[in-house]
Each structure stands twice: as C-alpha cells, then as structure tokens.
C-alpha positions in Angstrom: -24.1 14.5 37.4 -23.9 11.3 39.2 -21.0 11.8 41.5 -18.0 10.4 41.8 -18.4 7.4 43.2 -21.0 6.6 41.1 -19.4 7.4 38.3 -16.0 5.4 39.4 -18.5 2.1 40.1 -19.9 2.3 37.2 -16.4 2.7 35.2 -15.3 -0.7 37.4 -17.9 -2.4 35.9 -17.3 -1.5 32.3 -13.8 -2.4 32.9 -14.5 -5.7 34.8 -17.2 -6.5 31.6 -14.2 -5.8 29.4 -12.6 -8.6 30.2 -15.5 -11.3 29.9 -15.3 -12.8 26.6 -19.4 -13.5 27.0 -19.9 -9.6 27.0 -18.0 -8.3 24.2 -20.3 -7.6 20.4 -19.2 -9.7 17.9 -20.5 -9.6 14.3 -22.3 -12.7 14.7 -24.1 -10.9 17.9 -24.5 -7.6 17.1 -27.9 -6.3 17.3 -27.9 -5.4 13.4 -27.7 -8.7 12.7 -29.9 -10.5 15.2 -32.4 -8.0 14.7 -32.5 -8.0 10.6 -32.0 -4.1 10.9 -29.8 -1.1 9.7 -29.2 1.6 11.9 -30.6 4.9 10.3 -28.0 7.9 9.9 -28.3 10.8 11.7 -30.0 12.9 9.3 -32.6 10.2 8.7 -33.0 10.0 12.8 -33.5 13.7 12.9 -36.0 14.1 10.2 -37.7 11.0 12.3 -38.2 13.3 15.0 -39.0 16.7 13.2 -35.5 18.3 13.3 
C-alpha cells in the first residue's frame, strides 16, 4: 500500500527505535498505567461500535 521504500524506511526506524532504551514500554510506562485504564476486550470493543 505504501511502497517499498516506504515501507523499508519506516521498518529502519522501528528497528533503529529498538534499540533506544528511552523508547521501549515498560510496566511503569505503559499507557494502562499512566492512564488509570484497562483495555476493553474485543467483544466489549465491538458491541461499543454496534457489531
């Protein structure tokens, strides 16, 4: 969809990001826990939207 290049620039910088210790999700940063939240389930998601 995006072309290969694209898609081979974006892959780079996921792998380059892979390496940063500053980018990787810990428990202590995950979004659950910064944000006070639980992720729903899929069902729940779905009935959300009127699946």
């Amino acid at each position: 969809m995006l072309g290969e290049q694209a898609t081979a620039a974006i892959a780079d910088m996921y792998r380059a990001l892979g390496t940063q210790p500053d980018h990787s999700i810990t428990a202590e940063r995950c979004a659950q826990k910064l944000l006070g939240v639980t992720p729903r389930t899929t069902s729940e998601w779905l009935a959300g939207i009127d699946l």
